[in-house]
Backbone bond lengths (Angstrom), bond angles and torsions (degrees), N, CA, C in turn:
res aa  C-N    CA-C-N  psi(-1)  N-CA   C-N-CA  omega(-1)  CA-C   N-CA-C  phi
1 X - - - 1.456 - - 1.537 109.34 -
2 X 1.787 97.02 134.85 2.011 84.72 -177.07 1.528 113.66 -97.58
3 X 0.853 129.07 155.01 1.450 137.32 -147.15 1.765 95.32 -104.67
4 X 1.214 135.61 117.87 1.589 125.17 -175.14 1.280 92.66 -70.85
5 X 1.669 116.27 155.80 1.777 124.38 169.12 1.744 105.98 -59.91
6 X 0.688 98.65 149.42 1.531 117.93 168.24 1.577 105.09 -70.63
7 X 1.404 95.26 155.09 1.502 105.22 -161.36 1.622 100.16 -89.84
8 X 1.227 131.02 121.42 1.761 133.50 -174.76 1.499 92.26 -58.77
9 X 1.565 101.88 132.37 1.346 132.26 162.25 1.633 109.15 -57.63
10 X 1.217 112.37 114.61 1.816 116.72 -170.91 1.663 87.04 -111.06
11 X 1.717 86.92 129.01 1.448 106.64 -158.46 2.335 80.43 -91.61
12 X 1.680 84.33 -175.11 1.935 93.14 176.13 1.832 80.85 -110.92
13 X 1.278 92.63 153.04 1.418 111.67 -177.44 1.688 97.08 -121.05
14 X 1.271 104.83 132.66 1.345 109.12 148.24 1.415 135.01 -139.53
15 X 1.263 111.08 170.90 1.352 115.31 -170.17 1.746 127.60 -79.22
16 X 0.475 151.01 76.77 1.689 159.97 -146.31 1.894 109.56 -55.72
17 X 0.801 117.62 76.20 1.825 97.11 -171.59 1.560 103.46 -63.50
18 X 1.642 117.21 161.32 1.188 117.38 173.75 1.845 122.47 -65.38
19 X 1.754 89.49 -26.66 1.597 94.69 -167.85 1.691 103.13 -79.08
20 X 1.531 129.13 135.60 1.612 128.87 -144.21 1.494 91.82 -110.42
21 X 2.005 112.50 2.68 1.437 97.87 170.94 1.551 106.34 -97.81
22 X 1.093 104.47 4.68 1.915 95.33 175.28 1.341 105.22 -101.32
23 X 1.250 107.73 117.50 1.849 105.24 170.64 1.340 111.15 -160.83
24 X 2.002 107.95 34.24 1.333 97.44 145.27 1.575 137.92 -90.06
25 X 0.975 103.04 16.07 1.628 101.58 158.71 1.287 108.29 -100.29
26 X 1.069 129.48 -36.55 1.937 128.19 163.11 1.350 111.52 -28.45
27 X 1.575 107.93 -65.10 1.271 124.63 -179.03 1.576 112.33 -51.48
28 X 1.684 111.00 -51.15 1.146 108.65 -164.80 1.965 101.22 -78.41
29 X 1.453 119.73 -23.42 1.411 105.87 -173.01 2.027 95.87 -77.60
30 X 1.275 127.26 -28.17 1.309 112.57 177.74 1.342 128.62 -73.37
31 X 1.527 124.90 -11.82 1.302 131.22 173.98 1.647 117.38 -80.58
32 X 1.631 86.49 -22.10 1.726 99.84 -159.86 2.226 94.97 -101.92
33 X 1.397 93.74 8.00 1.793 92.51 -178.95 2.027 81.27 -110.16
34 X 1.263 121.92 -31.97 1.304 102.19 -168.45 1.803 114.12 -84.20
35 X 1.670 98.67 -17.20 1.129 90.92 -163.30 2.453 94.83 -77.03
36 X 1.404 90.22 -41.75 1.856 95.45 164.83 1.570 107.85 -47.57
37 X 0.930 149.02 -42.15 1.499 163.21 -110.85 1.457 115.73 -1.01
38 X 1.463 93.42 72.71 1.896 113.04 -179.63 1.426 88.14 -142.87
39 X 1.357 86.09 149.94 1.761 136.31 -168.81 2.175 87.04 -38.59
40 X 1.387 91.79 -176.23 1.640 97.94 -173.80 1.633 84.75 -163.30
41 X 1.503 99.74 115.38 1.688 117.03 174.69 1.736 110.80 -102.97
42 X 1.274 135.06 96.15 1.062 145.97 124.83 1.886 124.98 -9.24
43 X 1.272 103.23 85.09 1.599 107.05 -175.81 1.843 107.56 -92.25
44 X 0.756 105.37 148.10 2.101 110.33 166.60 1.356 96.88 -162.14
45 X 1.307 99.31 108.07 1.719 108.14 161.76 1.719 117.35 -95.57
46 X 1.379 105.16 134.62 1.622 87.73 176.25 1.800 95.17 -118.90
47 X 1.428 122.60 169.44 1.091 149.31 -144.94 1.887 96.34 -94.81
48 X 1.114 88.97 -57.78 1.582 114.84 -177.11 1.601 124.64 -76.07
49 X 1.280 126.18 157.19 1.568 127.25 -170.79 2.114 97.20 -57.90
50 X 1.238 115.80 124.28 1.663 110.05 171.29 1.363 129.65 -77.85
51 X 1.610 98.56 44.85 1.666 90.16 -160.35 1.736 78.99 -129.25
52 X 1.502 128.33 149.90 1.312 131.61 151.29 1.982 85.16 104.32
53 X 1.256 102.20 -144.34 1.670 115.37 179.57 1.353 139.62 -63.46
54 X 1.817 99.52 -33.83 1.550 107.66 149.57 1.436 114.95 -48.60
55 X 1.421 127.54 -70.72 1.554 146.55 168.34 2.027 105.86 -12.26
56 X 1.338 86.51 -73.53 1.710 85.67 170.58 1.267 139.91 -53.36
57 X 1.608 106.56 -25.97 1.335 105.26 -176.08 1.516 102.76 -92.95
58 X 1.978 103.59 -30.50 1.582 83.29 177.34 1.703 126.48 -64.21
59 X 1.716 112.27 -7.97 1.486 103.92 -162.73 1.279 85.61 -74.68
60 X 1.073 111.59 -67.72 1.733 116.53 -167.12 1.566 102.14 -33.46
61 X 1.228 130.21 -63.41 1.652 111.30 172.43 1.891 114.22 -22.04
62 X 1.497 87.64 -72.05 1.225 94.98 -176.65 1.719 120.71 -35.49
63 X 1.821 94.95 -57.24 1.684 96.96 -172.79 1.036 113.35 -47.79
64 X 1.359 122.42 -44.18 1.499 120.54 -163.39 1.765 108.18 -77.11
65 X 1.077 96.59 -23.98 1.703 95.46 174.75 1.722 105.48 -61.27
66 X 1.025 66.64 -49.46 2.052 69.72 -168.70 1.165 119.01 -75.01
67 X 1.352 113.62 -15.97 1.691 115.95 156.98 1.721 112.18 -54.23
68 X 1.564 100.51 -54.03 1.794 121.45 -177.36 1.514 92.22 -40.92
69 X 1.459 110.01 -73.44 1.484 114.48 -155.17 1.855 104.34 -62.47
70 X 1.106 130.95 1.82 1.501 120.19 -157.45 1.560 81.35 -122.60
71 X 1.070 153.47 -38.77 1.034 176.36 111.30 1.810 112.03 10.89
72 X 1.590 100.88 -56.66 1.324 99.71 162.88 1.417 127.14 -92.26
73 X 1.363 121.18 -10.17 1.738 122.72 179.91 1.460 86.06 -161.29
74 X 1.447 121.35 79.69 1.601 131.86 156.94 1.691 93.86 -55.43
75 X 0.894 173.62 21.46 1.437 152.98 157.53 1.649 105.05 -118.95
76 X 1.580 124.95 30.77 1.494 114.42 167.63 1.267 92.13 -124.95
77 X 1.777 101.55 140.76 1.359 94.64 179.65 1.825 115.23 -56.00
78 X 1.535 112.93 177.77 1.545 91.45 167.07 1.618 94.13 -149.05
79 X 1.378 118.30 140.96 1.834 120.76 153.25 1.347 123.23 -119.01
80 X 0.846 105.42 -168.07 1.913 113.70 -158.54 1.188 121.51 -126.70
81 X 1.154 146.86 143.13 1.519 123.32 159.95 1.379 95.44 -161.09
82 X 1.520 117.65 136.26 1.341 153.44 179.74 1.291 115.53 -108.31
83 X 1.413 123.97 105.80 1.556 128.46 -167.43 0.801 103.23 -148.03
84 X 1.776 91.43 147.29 2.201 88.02 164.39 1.708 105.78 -120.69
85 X 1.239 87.06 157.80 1.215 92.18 156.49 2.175 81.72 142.97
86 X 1.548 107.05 169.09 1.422 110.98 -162.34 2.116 104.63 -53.07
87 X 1.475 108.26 123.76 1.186 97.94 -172.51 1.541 116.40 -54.13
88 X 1.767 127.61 -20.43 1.390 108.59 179.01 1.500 112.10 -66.46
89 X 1.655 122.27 -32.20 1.277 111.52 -168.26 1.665 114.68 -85.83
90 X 1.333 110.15 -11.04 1.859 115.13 153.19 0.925 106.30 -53.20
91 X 1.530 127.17 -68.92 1.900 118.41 -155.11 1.647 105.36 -64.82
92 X 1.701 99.73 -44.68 1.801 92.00 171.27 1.231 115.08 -37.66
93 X 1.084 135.64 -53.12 1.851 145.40 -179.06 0.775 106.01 -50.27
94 X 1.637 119.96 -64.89 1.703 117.17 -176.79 1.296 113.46 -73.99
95 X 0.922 136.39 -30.86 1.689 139.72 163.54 1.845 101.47 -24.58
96 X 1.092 118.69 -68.41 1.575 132.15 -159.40 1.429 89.38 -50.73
97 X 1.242 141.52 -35.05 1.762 118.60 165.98 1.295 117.58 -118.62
98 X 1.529 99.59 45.72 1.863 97.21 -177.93 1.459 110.78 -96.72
99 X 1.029 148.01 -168.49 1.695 149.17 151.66 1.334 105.99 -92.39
100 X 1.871 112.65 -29.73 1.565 112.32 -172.89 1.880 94.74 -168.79
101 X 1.168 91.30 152.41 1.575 98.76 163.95 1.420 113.87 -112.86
102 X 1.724 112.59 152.62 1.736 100.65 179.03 1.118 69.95 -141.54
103 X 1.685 95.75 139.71 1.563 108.37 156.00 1.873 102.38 -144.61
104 X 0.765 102.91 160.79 1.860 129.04 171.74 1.615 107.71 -49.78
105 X 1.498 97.52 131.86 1.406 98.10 162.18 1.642 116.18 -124.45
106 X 1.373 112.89 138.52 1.651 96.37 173.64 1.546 91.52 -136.67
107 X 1.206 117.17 69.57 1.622 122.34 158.69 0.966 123.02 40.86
108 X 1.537 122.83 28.20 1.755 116.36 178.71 1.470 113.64 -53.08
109 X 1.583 103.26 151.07 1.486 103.16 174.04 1.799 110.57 -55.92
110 X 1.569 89.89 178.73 1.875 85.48 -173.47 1.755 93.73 -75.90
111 X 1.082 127.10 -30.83 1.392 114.05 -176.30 1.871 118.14 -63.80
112 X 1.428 89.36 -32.74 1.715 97.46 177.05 1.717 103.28 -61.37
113 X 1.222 123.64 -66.09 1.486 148.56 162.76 1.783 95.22 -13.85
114 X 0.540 135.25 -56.90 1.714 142.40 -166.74 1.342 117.38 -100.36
115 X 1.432 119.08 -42.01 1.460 118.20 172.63 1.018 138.16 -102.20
116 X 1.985 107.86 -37.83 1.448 121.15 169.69 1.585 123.80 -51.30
117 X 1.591 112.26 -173.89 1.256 96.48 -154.95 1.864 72.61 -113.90
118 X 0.952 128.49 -2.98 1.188 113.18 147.80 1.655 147.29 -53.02
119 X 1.582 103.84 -21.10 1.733 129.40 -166.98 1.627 104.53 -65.04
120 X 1.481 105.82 87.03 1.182 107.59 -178.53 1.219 107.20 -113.22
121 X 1.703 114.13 -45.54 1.272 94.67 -169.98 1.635 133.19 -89.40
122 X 1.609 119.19 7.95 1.394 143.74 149.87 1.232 107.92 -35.08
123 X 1.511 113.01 -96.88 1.411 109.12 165.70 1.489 140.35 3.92
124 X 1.599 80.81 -90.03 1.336 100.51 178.86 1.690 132.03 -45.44
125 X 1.499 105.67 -27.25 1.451 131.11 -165.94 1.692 95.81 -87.19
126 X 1.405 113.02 -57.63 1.362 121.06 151.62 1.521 151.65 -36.95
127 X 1.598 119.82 -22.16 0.533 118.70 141.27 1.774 125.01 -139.40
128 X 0.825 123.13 45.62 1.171 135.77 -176.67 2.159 102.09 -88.44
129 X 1.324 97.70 140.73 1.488 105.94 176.94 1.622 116.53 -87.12
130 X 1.347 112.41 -18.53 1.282 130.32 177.04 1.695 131.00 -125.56
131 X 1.184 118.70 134.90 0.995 144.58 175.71 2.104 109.79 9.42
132 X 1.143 154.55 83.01 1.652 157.31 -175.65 1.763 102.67 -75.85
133 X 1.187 110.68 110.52 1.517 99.59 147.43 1.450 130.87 -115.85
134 X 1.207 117.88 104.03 1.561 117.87 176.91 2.039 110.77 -62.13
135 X 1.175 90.98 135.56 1.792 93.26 -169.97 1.775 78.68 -130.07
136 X 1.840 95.58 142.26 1.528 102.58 175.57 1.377 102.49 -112.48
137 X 1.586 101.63 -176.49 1.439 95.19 -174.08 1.540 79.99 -129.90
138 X 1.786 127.08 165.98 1.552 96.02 -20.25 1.428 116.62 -82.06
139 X 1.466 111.48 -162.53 1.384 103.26 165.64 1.730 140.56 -64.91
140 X 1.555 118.19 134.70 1.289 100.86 -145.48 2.064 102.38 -104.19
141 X 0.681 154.66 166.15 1.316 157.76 174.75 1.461 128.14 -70.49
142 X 1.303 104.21 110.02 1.942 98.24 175.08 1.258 117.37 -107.54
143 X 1.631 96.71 173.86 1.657 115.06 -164.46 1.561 100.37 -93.22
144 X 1.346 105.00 155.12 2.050 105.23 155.99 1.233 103.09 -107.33
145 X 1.185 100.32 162.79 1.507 137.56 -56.78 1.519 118.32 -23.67
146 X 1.410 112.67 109.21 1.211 109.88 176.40 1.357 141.73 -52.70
147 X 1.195 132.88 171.57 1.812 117.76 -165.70 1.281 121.68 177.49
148 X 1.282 105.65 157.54 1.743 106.53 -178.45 1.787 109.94 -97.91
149 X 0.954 100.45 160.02 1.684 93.04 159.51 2.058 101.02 -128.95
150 X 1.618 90.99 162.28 1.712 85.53 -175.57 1.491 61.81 -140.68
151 X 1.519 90.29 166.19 1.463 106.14 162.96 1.596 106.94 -149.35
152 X 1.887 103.92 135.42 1.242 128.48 -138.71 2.020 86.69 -113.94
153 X 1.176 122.74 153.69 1.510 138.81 163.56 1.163 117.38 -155.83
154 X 1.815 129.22 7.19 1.569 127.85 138.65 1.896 75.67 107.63
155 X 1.286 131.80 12.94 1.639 130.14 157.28 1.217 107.67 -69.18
156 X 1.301 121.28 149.30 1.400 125.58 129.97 0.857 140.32 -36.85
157 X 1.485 122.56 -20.82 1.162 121.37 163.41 1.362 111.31 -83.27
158 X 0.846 125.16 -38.70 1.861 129.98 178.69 1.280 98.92 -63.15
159 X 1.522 140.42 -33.95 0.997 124.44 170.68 1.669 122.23 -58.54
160 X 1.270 106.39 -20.46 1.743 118.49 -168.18 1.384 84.85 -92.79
161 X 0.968 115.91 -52.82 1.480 98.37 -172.62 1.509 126.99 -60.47
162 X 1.445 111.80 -21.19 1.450 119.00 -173.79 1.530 106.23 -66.65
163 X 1.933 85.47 -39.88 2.076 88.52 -174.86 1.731 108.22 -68.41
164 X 1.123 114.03 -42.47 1.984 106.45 170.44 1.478 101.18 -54.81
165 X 0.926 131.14 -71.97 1.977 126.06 -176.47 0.990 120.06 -52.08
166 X 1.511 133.25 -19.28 1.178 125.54 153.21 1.683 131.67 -72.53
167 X 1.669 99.44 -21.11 1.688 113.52 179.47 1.401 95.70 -92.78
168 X 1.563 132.03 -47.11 1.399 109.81 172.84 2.102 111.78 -54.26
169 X 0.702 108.77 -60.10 1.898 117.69 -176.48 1.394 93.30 -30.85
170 X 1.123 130.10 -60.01 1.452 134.24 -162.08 1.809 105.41 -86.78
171 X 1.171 149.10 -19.01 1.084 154.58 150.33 1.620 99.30 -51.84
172 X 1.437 125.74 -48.34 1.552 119.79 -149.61 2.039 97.10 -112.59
173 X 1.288 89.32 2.89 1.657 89.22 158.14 2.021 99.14 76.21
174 X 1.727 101.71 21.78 1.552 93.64 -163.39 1.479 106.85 -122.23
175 X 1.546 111.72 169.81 1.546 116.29 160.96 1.516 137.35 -51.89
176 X 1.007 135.99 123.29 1.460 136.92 177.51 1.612 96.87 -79.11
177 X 1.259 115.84 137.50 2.022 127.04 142.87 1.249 93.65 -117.07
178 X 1.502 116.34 117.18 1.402 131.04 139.82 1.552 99.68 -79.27
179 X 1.889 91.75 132.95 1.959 98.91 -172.00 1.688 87.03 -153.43
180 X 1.966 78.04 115.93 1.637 105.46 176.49 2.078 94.41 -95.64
181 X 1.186 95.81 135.90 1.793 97.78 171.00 1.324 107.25 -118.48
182 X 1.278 132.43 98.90 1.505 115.26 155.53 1.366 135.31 -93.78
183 X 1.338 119.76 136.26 1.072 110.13 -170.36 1.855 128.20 -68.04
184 X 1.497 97.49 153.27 1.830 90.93 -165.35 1.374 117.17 -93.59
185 X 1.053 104.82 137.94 1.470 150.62 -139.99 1.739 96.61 -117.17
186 X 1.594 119.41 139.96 1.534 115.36 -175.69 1.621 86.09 -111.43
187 X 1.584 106.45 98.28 1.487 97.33 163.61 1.892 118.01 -144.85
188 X 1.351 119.15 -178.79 1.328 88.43 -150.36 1.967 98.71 -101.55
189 X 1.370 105.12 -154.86 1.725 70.55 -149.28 1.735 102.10 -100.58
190 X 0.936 120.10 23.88 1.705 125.29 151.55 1.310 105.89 -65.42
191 X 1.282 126.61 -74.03 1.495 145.96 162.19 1.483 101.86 -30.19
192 X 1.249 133.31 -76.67 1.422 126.81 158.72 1.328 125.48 5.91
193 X 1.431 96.41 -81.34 1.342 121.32 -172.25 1.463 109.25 -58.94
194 X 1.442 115.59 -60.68 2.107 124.48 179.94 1.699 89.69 -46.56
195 X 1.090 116.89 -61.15 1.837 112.50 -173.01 1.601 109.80 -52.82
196 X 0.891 110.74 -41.94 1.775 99.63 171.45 1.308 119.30 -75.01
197 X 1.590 113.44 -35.99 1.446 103.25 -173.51 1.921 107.72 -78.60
198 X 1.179 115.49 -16.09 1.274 121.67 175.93 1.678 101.64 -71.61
199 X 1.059 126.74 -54.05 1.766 135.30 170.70 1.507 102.53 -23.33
200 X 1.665 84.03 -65.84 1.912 89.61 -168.05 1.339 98.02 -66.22
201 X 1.109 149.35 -64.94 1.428 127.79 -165.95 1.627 116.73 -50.96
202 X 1.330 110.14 -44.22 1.721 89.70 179.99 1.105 107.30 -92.43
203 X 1.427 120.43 27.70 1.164 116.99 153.50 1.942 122.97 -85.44
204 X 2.066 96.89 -36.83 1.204 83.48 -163.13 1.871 98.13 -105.52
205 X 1.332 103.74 37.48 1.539 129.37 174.58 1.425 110.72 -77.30
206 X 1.717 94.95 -58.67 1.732 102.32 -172.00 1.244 105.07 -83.29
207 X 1.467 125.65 -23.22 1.697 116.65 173.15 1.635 110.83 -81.84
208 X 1.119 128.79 -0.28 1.252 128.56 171.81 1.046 112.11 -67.46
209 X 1.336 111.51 135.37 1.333 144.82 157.89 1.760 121.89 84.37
210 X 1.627 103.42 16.64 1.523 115.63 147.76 1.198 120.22 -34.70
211 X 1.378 107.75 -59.91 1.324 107.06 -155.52 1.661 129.98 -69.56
212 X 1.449 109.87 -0.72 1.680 126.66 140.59 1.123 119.37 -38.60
213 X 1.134 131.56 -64.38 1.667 159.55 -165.73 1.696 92.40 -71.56
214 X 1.367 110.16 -88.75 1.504 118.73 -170.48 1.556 125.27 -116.51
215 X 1.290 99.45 61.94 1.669 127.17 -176.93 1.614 110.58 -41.32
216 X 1.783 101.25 -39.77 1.711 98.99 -170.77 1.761 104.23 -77.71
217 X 1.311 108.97 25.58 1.782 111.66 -175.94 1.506 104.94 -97.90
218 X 1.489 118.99 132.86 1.099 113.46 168.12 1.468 112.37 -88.58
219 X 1.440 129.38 130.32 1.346 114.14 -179.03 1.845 110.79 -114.10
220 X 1.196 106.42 120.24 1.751 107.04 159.03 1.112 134.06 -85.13
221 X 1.060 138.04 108.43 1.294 140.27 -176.01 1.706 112.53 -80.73
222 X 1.300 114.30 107.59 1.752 110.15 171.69 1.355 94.10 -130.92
223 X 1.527 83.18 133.17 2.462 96.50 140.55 1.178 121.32 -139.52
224 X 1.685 91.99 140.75 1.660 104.16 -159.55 1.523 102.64 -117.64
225 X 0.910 123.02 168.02 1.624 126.12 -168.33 1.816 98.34 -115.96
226 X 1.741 108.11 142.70 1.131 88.60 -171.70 1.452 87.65 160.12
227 X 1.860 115.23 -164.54 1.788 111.28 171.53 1.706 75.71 -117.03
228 X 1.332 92.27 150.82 1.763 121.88 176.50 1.341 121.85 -47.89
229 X 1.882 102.40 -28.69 2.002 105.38 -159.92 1.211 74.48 -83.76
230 X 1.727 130.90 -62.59 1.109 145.31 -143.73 1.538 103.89 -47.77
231 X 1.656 114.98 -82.89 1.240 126.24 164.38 1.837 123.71 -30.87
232 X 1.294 112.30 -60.99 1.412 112.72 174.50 1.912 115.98 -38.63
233 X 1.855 93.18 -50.84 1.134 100.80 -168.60 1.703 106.36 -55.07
234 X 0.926 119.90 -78.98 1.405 131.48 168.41 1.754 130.61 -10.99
235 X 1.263 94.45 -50.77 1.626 105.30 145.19 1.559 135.60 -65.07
236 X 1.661 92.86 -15.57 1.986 99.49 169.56 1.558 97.13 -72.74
237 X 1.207 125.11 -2.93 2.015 97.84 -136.31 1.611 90.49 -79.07
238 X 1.273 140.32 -24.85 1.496 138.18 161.77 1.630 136.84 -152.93
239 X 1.919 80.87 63.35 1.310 120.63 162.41 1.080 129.49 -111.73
240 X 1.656 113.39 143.98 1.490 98.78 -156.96 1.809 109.53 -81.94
241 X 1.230 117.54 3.89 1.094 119.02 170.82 1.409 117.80 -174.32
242 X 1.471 150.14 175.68 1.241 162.49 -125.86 1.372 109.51 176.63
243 X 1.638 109.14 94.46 1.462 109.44 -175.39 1.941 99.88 -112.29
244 X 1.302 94.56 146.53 1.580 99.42 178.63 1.665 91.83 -154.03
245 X 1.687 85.56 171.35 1.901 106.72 167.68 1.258 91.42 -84.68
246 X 1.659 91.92 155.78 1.477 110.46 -178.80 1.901 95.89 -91.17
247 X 1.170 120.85 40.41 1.416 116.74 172.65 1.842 81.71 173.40
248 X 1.145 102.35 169.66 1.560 131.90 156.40 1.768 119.35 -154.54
249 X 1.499 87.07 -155.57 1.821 97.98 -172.38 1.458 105.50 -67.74
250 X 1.214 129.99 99.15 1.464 116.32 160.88 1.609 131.92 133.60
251 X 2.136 86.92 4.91 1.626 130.40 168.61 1.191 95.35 -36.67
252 X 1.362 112.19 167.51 1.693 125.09 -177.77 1.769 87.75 -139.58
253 X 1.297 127.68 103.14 1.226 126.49 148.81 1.705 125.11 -39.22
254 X 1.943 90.78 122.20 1.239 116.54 -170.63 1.247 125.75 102.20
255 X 1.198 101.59 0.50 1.797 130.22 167.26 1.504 104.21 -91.07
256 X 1.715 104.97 115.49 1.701 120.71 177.55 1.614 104.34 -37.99
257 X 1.348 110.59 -52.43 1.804 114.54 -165.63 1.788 78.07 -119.69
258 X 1.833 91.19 -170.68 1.036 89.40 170.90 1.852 98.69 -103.36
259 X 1.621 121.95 -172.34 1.246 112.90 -157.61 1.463 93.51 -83.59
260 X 1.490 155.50 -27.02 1.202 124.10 164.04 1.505 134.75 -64.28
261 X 1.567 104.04 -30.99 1.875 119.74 175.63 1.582 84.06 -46.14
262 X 1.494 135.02 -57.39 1.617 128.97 -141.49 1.254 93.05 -86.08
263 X 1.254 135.96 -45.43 1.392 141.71 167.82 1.753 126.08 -38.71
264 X 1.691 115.71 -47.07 1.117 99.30 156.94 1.532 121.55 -108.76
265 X 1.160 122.31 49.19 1.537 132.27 142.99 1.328 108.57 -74.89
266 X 1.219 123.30 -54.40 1.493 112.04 167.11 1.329 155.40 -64.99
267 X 1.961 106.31 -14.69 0.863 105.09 -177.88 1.668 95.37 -130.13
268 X 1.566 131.63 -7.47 1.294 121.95 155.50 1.287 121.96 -38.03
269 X 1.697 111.62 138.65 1.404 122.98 -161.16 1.676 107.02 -110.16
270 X 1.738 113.95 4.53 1.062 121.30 -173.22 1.812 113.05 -150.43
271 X 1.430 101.05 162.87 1.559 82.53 177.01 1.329 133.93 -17.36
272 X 1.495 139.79 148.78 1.564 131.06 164.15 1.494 106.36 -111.23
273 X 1.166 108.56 109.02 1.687 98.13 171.57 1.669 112.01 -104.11
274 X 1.409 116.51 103.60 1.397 103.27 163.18 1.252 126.09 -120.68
275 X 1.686 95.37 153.48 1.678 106.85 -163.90 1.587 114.02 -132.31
276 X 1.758 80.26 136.15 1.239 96.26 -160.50 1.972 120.69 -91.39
277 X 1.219 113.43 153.97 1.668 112.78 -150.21 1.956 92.19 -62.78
278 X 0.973 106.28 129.28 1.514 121.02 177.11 1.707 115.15 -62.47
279 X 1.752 103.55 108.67 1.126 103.46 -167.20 1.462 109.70 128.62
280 X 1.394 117.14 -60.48 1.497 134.58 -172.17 1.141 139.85 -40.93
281 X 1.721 127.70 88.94 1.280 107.58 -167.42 1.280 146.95 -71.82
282 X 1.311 103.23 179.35 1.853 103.03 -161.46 1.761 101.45 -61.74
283 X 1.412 97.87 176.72 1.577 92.68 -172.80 1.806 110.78 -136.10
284 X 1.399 112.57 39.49 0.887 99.75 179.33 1.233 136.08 -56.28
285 X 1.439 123.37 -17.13 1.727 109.79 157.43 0.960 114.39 -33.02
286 X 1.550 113.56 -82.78 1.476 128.71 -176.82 1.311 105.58 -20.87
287 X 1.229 131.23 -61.79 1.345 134.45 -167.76 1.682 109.46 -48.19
288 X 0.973 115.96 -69.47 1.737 141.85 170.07 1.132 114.87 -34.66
289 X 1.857 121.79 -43.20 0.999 130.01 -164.48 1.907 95.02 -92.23
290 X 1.503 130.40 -26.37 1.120 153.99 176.76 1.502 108.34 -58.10
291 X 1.335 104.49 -34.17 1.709 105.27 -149.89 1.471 101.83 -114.74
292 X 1.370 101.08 -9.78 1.922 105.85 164.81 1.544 116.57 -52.83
């Protein structure tokens, strides 16, 4: 009898910034490869040809990264890679066999985000086939019992996202809030009432039936009335992370994310993990047509 190959261990990739005082996403992609117990890929893209003085300065980025990361979880494996070419269209590459990408956030305006030569993590979040977490600096403060929040709008994509926030929650030993926001509405309070109780059901529709999969998860179910960036954000402020679809109900085609995914990149106070609908292809039009 022939034995099928085993399925390759898909390491977390992250993004390396040049500056050696940011390394909470380092930190956060090496805790989050030991706590999976898969490999941890080390990315540094440089701009410029890597051969001569560019070359040197990028290893040393690198070395010292990989000192950081071995340093903080010596028992994951770790590799390296030194490339050029624009760092969003590296991680896209390496993305296609990652489990997750982490890269750095430092709050560029939305115009920086799209045009600068900083605009990495747009992209990347955009078209990536697997799982993006934006980590900010610095590090921000959590509550106990610790916890994720996802936030649900009865998409498919919110459904994908519920299943990553429920496997991170249960990896980190923490609470789930699934948090539906709808926006408020002047109606009277019969009407009121049918609109909330309809919330909670497709709310506790798309979180149904996790708890097969990841039973030791506690899940809360809330919906709050309000705008989505606003509300979502607010629930990051000491959580250990912020998982969403990289689109929901009500996207405008030709838009990198959809307009709330881009909305709380900027004002999330904690990791951003977004996840993208399983299957879905890349979108480089969009991108092209974005960057005109």
């Amino acid at each position: 009898m022939t034995t099928a190959p085993a399925e390759p261990c898909r390491p977390v990739v992250v993004g390396v910034a040049p500056d050696t005082s940011k390394r909470m996403a380092l930190a956060w992609a090496a805790d989050e490869a030991a706590l999976r117990q898969v490999p941890l890929q080390l990315v540094h893209a440089v701009t410029g040809p890597t051969g001569g003085y560019g070359n040197e300065a990028g290893d040393q980025v690198v070395k010292e990264a990989v000192a950081f990361a071995h340093a903080r979880q010596p028992r994951v494996e770790l590799s390296s890679l030194l490339a050029e070419g624009q760092p969003a269209w590296v991680l896209q590459e390496e993305a296609q066999d990652a489990a997750m990408v982490v890269l750095g956030s430092y709050h560029l305006s939305r115009v920086q985000e799209v045009f600068g030569p900083l605009s990495v993590a747009l992209p990347v979040m955009a078209h990536a086939r697997c799982p993006v977490v934006v980590v900010p600096e610095p590090e921000h403060l959590t509550q106990q019992p610790r916890y994720f929040v996802v936030g649900v709008d009865g998409s498919a994509h919110s459904a994908a996202a519920v299943d990553v926030a429920s496997q991170e929650a249960a990896l980190h030993g923490a609470v789930l809030r699934a948090l539906y926001v709808r926006h408020p509405h002047r109606l009277g309070v019969l009407e009121e009432l049918a609109t909330e109780q309809e919330c909670r059901s497709l709310l506790a529709e798309t979180v149904a039936g996790r708890a097969e999969s990841w039973p030791e998860v506690e899940v809360h179910h809330e919906v709050v009335t309000g705008h989505p960036v606003e509300e979502l954000a607010n629930a990051s402020a000491h959580a250990l992370g912020l998982v969403m679809g990289t689109r929901g109900l009500g996207g405008f085609t030709g838009m990198l994310l959809g307009s709330v995914s881009q909305g709380v990149l900027h004002y999330a106070r904690c990791p951003v993990i977004a996840v993208p609908l399983p299957g879905q292809p890349a979108r480089e039009h969009e991108y092209a047509s974005a960057a005109r």
